[in-house]
C-alpha angles and dihedrals in degrees: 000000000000109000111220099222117217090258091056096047089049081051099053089046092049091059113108093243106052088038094059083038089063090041101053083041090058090048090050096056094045084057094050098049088053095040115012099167095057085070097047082057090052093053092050092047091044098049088041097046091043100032098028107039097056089067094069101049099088101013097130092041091095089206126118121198092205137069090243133083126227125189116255121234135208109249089248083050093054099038092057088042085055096041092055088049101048103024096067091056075080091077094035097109087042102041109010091157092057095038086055089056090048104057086037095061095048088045080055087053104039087054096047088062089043102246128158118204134164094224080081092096077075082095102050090052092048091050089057091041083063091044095055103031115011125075124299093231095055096056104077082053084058100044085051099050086041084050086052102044088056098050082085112045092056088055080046097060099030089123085067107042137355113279089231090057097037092052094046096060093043092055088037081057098049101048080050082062095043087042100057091045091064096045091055094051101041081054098052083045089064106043088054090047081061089041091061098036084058093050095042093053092043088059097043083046092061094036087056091039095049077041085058094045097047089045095050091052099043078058094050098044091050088053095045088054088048085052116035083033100054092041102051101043084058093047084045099054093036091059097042081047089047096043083053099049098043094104108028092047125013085184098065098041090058094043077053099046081051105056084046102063084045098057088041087056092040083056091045096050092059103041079058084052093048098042092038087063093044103046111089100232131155098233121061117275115241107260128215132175122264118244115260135182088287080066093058093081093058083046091058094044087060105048094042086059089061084062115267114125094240111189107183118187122179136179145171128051096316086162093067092050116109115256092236096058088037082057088052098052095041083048091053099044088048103054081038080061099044086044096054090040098054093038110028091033139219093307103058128098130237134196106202106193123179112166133152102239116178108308104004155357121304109205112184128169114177129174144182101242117226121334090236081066127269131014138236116255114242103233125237098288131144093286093062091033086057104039079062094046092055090049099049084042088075092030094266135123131234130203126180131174148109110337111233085241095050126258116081119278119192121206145191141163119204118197115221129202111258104017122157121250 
């Protein structure tokens, strides 16, 4: 059996006249589905002007080419035998199983009278029309009464030709019929099938697409809090510690007023980064590393200028582990610190630990709680929901609550691949 190869079949579509073929059959579906009854009528006028008129061509001539004698009919006779043969083929598409009865039963009656008309061909076209577009399980019924009704005709025309012979081509031609009938609606089947599988993609394709989206924003937005959060609580408590100073040490307001431009410059730089990722240009935006768990040393320094004791211990081989888990820690440590400045305030102490420890990676970050003794809990706002995030993002699991000797202590522990048991 000869394959047709995919360049052979775009071939085949890209010649004129399939081309105009698939072009004629668009337009006619787009008139039937506007109009559906116009090609039923069509149907109706086609089947009766090249079936029905030739009866009447030599109707008068008296003469029969062939050995066998078929009744004469009146003109009005002919014409209503003809009418219940070819009128029905309008509800064919509606009621294919009806319109079936119906031409069967004038066929009955046309060959009980021994009539031979070529509007017979009616029930050939209403066998295919169940098959396309009447029920499946009426269709053996069908194929039974059109194998009866042709039982007949072929001992009819047994002069002719034997019944055997005669009865062969008339089935073969009914399951024709019935064959192409199938093959049209398996085919429709198909194509809807597609239909439904594009549609269905398309819509998969926007729900991951709006998913992205969502996810992408909710990343931004929680850089942007460890960012603009962290930031601005050190500027905040420099400047209360600077104002306060102003006038008992000079010296310590202006080293105030400097760390705060540096850690309003370190915030500005990445937002640029940040911004600079984000923002479609056509140059390539200026790159800088992310920070990672080396960075956590300089966060603590910071914050420890704004007036917290920050006391920051680390172990194991940081250094192996992957920068995305190294952003994450250094993500977490640093809204742990936000959190224990703007709630414990600039006199508590905090113990800041990261340390590789057996099969993964130990973050704690502990503090005093307010000299005046306690500290409020922050609530579950975007700064602990992402810190979890952040932790389940990589499989750990973060804690955070009242320490047992007062003050708040966030932990997490972060397993890593490859980590000894």
């Amino acid at each position: 059996m000869t394959e047709v190869s995919g360049d052979d079949t775009g071939a085949l579509a890209g010649q004129p006249l399939v081309a105009r073929a698939v072009r004629l059959g668009r337009r006619l579906r787009r008139v039937d589905r506007a109009h559906p009854w116009l090609l039923d009528a069509a149907v109706v006028a086609v089947v009766g002007l090249l079936f029905g008129v030739p009866e009447f061509a030599h109707y008068d001539d008296g003469r029969d080419p062939l050995p066998i004698t078929f009744a004469q009919l009146p003109v009005a006779g002919t014409l209503a035998l003809q009418a219940g043969l070819v009128l029905p083929l309008l509800w064919r598409r509606r009621a294919p199983s009806a319109a079936f009865g119906v031409i069967a039963a004038v066929f009955v009656l046309q060959w009980s009278l021994g009539v031979f008309l070529r509007a017979d061909v009616a029930l050939l076209v209403a066998l295919y029309s169940v098959t396309l577009h009447g029920r499946v399980r009426h269709l053996p019924w069908v194929g039974l009464v059109t194998a009866g009704l042709l039982v007949p005709v072929a001992v009819r025309v047994s002069a002719v030709v034997s019944v055997w012979g005669a009865l062969f081509f008339l089935i073969s031609t009914g399951i024709a019929a019935v064959a192409l009938g199938f093959a049209v609606r398996v085919r429709r089947a198909q194509l809807a099938g597609l239909r439904e599988r594009a549609a269905r993609l398309e819509v998969e394709r926007d729900q991951r697409s709006r998913l992205a989206t969502a996810t992408e924003r909710t990343r931004v937005a929680r850089e942007m809090h460890d960012i603009i959060g962290h930031n601005l609580s050190v500027i905040i408590s420099l400047a209360d510690g600077g104002a306060y100073a102003a006038e008992a040490s000079p010296e310590r307001s202006r080293e105030a007023l400097r760390l705060v431009g540096e850690s309003g410059r370190q915030a500005l730089g990445e937002l640029r980064r940040m911004l600079g990722v984000l923002r479609e240009q056509a140059g390539t935006p200026e790159l800088h590393p992310q920070p990672g768990i080396a960075d956590i040393a300089a966060l603590c320094a910071r914050l420890r200028a704004a007036g917290p004791e920050v006391v920051h211990r680390s172990g194991g081989e940081l250094e192996s582990v992957d920068r995305g888990v190294q952003l994450m820690a250094y993500r977490i440590v640093q809204e742990a610190l936000t959190n224990t400045l703007k709630h414990a305030g600039p006199g508590t102490r905090v113990h800041v630990t990261v340390a590789v420890e057996g099969p993964g990676l130990r973050i704690s970050v502990e503090d005093s709680g307010s000299p005046g003794g306690g500290r409020g809990a922050p609530g579950e706002g975007h700064g602990l929901t992402g810190m979890r995030e952040r932790a389940a993002l990589y499989g750990g699991m973060l804690s955070a609550g009242p320490a047992p000797g007062g003050g708040w202590a966030v932990r997490a522990v972060i397993p890593l691949p490859g980590g000894s048991e």
